[in-house]
SEGU-155147 format. One record per residue (C-alpha): x, y, z. Coordinates in steps of 0.2 Angstrom, whole numbers, padded with zeros to 4 digits, m for minus. Last residue first. Layout:
BEGIN
x; y; z
X; Y; Z
...
This chain:
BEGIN
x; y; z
m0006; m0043; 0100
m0015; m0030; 0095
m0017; m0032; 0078
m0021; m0050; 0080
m0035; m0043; 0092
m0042; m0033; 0079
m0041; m0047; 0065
m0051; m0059; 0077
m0065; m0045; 0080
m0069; m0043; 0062
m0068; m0060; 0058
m0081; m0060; 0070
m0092; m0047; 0069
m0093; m0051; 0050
m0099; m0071; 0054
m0091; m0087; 0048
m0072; m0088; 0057
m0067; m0105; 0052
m0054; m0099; 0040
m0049; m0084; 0048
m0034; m0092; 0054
m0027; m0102; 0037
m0031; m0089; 0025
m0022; m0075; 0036
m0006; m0086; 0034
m0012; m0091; 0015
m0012; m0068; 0013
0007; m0070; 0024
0017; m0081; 0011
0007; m0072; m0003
0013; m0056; 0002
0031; m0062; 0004
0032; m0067; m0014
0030; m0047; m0015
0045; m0045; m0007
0055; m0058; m0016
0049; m0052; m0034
0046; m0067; m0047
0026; m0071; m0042
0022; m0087; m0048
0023; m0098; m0034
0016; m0087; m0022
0002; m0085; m0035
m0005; m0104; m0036
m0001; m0105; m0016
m0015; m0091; m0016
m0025; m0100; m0026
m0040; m0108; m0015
m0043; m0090; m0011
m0049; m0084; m0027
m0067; m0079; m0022
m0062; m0061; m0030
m0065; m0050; m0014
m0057; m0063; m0003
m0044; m0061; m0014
m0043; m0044; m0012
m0042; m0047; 0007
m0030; m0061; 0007
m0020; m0047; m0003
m0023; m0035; 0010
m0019; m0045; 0025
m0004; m0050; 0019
0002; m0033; 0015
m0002; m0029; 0033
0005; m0044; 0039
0022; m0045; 0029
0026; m0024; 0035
0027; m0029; 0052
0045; m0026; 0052
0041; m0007; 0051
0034; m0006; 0069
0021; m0010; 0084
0009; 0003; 0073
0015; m0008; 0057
0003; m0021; 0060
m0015; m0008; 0056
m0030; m0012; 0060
m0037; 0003; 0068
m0051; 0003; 0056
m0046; 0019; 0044
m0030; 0009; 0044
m0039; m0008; 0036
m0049; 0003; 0025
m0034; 0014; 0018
m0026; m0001; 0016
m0040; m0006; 0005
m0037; 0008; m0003
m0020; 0004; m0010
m0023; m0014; m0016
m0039; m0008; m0024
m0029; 0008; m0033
m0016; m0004; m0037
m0029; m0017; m0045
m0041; m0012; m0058
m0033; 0009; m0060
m0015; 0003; m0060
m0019; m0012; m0071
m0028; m0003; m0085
m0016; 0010; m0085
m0001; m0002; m0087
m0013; m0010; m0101
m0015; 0009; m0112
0004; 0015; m0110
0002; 0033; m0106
0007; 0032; m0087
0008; 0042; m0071
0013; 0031; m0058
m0003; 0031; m0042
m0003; 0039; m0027
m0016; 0035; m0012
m0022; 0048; m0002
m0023; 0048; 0016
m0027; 0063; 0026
m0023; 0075; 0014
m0013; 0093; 0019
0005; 0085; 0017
0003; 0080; m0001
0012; 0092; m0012
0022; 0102; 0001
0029; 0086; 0005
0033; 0083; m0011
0042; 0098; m0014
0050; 0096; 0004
0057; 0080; m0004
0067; 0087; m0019
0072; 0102; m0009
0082; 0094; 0003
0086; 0105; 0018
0078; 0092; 0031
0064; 0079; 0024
0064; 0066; 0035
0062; 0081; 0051
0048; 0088; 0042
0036; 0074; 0048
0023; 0066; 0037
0016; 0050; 0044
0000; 0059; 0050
m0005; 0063; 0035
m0004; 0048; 0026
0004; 0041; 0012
m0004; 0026; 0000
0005; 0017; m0012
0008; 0015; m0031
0011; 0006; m0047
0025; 0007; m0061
0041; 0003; m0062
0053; 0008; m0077
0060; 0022; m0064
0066; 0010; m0053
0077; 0004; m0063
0087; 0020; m0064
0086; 0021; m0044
0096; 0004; m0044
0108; 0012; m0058
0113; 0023; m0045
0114; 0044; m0045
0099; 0047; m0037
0105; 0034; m0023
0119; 0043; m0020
0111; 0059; m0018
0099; 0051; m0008
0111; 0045; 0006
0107; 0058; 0021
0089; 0056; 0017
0090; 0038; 0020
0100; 0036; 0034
0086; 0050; 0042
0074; 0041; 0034
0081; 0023; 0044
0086; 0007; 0035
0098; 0016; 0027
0104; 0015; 0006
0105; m0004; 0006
0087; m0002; 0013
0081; 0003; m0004
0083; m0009; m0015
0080; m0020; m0002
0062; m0016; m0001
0056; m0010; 0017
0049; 0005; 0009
0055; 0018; 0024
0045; 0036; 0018
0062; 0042; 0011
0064; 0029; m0003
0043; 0025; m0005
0044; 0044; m0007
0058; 0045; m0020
0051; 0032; m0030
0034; 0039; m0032
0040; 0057; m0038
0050; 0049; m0050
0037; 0037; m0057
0028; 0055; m0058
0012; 0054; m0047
m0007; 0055; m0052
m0020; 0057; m0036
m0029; 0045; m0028
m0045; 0047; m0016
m0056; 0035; m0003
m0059; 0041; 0015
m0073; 0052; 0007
m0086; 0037; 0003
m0086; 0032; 0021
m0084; 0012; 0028
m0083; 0006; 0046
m0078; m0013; 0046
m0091; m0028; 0050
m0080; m0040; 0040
m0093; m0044; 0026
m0100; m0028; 0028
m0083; m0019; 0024
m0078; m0030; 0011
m0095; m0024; 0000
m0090; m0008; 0004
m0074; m0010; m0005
m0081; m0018; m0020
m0092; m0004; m0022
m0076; 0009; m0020
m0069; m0003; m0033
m0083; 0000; m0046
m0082; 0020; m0043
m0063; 0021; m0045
m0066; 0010; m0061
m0080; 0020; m0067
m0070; 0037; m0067
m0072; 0047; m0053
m0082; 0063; m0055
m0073; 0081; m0054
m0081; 0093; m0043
């Protein structure tokens, strides 16, 4: 078996290390990535409801969205997308034929990646600092879904509005990780991209609760109910 480079390694630590200190269930094996053409990785944040307005104006639904991909394959907006780079995480149990219908482009993927439980993709790359950033950061970001998930705390379960918390939740989480709360305002202010501004708006929101909640148990405990609620 191939070994993990020493950044996938370093992250898993730091990932454990979260676990403890919010009394979450941790396993080695719930944390893999594999490469992804930017293509690859737009077209599935497009069918698999990405809430970012680039792609709701082609259907807020997949089916909407599946019946208007041509369209969007052919926009200037899907051009643009192309020069991104970074990644997500898919799961088995969100894959469904029924997004995918006839169209070849997407079953190919979902052939690709239907058997793994949850993997996170990341953009294929040859520039040396996008490379750098994918595997320091994005894959990070990305598992640490995985962990909150693999927890049963999960936002999106009551539905896709409640994209704000979990993403929230992770970046108060990474945060956390890098004793950098006290800037979260600092990186709300700087970050250009209205989706992601939101990210910030919701980690100071989580800030703000789990504040006076000390001990592992019960953080743990208050993020499960919120969950819940």
């Amino acid at each position: 078996m191939k070994r993990m480079p020493l950044a996938a390694d370093s992250i898993k630590s730091q990932l454990k290390k979260l676990a403890k200190e919010f009394a979450l269930k941790y396993k080695g094996e719930w944390f893999v990535y594999a490469w992804v053409s930017k293509r690859e990785n737009v077209l599935l944040e497009y069918i698999m409801g990405c809430p970012d307005p680039v792609y709701s104006k082609y259907g807020l639904t997949e089916k909407q969205r599946a019946k208007n991909i041509s369209k969007f394959l052919a926009s200037a907006e899907f051009r643009k997308c192309l020069k991104r780079y970074g990644g997500q995480v898919v799961y088995k149990k969100e894959w469904n034929k029924r997004r995918f219908g006839d169209n070849s482009k997407l079953l190919k993927l979902y052939n690709k990646f239907k058997k793994k439980d949850a993997i996170a993709l990341l953009t294929m790359t040859n520039k040396k600092k996008e490379k750098g950033y994918l595997m320091k950061y994005i894959l990070r970001h990305e598992w640490i879904h995985i962990l909150l998930k693999k927890n049963n705390i999960y936002f999106q379960k009551k539905g896709r509005k409640y994209w704000p918390y979990d993403e929230g939740l992770n970046e108060y989480m990474a945060s956390f990780l890098d004793n950098d709360l006290a800037n979260l305002e600092k990186h709300m202010k700087n970050e250009k991209y209205p989706m992601e501004k939101k990210y910030w708006e919701y980690a100071i929101k989580f800030r703000d609760l789990l504040k006076n909640k000390k001990g592992s148990l019960e953080r743990k405990n208050f993020l499960s109910y919120l969950s819940r609620l």
